[in-house]
N, C-alpha and C positions, 0 to 999 in steps of 0.2 A: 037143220035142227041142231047137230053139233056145233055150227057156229054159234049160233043163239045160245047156247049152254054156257057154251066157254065166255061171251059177250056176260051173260048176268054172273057166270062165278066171278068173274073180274070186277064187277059192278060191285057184286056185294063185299068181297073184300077191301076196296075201297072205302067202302060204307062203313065197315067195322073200325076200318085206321082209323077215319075222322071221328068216329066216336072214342076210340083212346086217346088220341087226343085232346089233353085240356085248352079250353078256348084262348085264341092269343099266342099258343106255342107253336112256332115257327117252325116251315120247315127245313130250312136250312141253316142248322143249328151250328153249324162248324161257320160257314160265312157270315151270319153277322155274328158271332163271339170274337170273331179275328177282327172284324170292321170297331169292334166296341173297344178292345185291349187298344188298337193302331189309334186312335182318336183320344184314348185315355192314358196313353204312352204319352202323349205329347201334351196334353190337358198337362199332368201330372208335371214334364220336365219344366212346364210354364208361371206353374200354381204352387207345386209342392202339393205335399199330400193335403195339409189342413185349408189350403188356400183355392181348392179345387171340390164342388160338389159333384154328384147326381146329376142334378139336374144341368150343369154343366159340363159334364159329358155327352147327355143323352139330347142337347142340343148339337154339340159335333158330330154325333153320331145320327144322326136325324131318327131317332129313336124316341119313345116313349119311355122314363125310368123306370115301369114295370117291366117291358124289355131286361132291361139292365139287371133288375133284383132276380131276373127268370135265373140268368146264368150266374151271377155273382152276388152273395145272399146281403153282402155289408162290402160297402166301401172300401173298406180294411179287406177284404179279401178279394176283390178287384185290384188294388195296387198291389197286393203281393202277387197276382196272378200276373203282372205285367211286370212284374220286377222279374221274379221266376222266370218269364218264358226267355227274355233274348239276355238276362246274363249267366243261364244256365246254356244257351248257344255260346259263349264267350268263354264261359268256363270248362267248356267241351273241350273247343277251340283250340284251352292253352295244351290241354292233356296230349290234345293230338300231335302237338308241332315237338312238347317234350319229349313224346314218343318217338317219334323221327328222329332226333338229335341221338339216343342214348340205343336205335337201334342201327345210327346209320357207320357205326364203327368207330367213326373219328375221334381222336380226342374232346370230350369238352372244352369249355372255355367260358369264366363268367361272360362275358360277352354277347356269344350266341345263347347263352340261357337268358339272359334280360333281354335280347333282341324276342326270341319265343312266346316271352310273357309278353311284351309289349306289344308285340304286331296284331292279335287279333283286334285291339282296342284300338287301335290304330286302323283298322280296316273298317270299325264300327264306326268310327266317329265320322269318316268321311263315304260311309254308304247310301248319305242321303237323309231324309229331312229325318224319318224315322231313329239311325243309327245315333246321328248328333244328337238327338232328346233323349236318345236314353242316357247317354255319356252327360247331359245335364242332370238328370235323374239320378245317375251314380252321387254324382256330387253332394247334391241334396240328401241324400241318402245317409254319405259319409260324415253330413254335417249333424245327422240327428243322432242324440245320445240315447234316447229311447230305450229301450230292454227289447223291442218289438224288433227295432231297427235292426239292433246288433242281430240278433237272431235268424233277421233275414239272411243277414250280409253273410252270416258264416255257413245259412246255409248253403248259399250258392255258390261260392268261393272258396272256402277253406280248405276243401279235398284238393284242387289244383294249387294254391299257394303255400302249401304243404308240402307236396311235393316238387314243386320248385326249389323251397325253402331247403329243403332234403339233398335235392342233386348238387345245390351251392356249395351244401356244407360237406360235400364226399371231395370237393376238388379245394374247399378253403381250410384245410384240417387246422392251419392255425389261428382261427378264427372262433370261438365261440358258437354254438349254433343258435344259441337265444339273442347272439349279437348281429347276426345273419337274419332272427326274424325279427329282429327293432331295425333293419334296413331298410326290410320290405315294407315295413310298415310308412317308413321315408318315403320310398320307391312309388309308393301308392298315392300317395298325400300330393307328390310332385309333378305326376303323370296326369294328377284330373284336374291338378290349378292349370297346366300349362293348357292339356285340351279343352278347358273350357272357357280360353282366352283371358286368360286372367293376370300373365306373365309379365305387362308391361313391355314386351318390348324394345319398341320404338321410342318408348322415355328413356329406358335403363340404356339404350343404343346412343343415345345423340340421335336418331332418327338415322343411324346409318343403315340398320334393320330395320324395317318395315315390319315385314311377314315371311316366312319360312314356307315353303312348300311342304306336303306331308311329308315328303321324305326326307329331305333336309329337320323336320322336326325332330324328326325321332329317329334320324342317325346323331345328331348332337344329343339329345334324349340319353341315346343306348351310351355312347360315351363317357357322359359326365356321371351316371349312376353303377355303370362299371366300374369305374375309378369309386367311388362312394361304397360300393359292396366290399368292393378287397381295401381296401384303407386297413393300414393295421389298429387295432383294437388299441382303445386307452387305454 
């Protein structure tokens, strides 16, 4: 008899869930919201925003676009949810590795501070099909003037290029610090032409370069914008 009790209390609270339950609501609400960002991550690095529907998503996604409107009510709040998630891990990223430099005793060094900033982007762009779309994604991103755009960008970014901008200017005292953030602003521009292959190369080479390894990139990378950050001021 106590099995039997226990058997229908369990019954009917089952009974209750599916009736809160709205029809169509999923229950594994964290798996496909991840499956939907990861398919519209790369939609997006493909299409750009304008160039990418709904319904072209919720084809990669082998989803229904009421699926899609469950978790993300407008388009425009889909692409900021996918911009948000993995350049706010990036922007994490650079904090952490700054922190490590300015707790590890040593003297700084522009160097190792461009090196900081640069390496997480660096570890994205080559983590795979996901990492590289977003890094095309940045691109597109940086190329739209938008009011939305900007908005985004500073959200997710500004707190750690800040404080990057900040630790340059405590070791570059004769430098300007507004001329320290018209570098970065170089620094930026330079880093997402060359990761998104755009550099030329093998023209600008005679074809004596090919292609760079990642590391070889962005040890030439950390160099040539070292040199660019400390440059004395016009």
């Amino acid at each position: 008899m106590e099995v039997e009790a226990i058997g229908a209390e369990e019954a009917k609270r089952e009974a209750l869930t599916a009736k809160a339950r709205k029809p169509g609501r999923p229950r594994k609400d964290a798996n496909h919201r991840e499956s939907i960002l990861n398919k519209a991550e790369v939609a997006f690095a493909e299409g750009g925003y304008a160039g990418i529907s709904i319904r072209d998503i919720a084809e990669r996604a082998g989803v229904n676009q009421g699926l899609i409107r469950y978790y993300f009510d407008t388009k425009q709040q889909l692409f900021d949810e996918v911009y948000r998630r993995r350049g706010g891990l990036l922007s994490g990223h650079r904090h952490v590795l700054l922190d490590r430099l300015l707790e590890s005793g040593e003297p700084l060094s522009v160097q190792s501070i461009i090196r900081a900033y640069l390496q997480p982007q660096w570890d994205l762009k080559y983590s795979g099909e996901a990492g590289a779309a977003f890094v095309r994604l940045q691109a597109r991103l940086h190329a739209e003037p938008e009011e939305h755009a900007l908005r985004l960008r500073r959200e997710v970014y500004d707190a750690s290029v800040r404080r990057y901008v900040d630790a340059l200017a405590d070791i570059l005292p004769n430098i300007p610090k507004r001329t320290i953030g018209l570098r970065m602003a170089f620094l930026v521009g330079t880093y997402l032409f060359m990761l998104n292959d755009l550099g030329r190369i093998e023209d600008l080479t005679e074809g004596k370069i090919q292609q760079l390894s990642k590391d070889e990139m962005l040890a030439h990378m950390v160099n040539f914008l070292t040199a660019g950050i400390q440059a004395p001021s016009p």
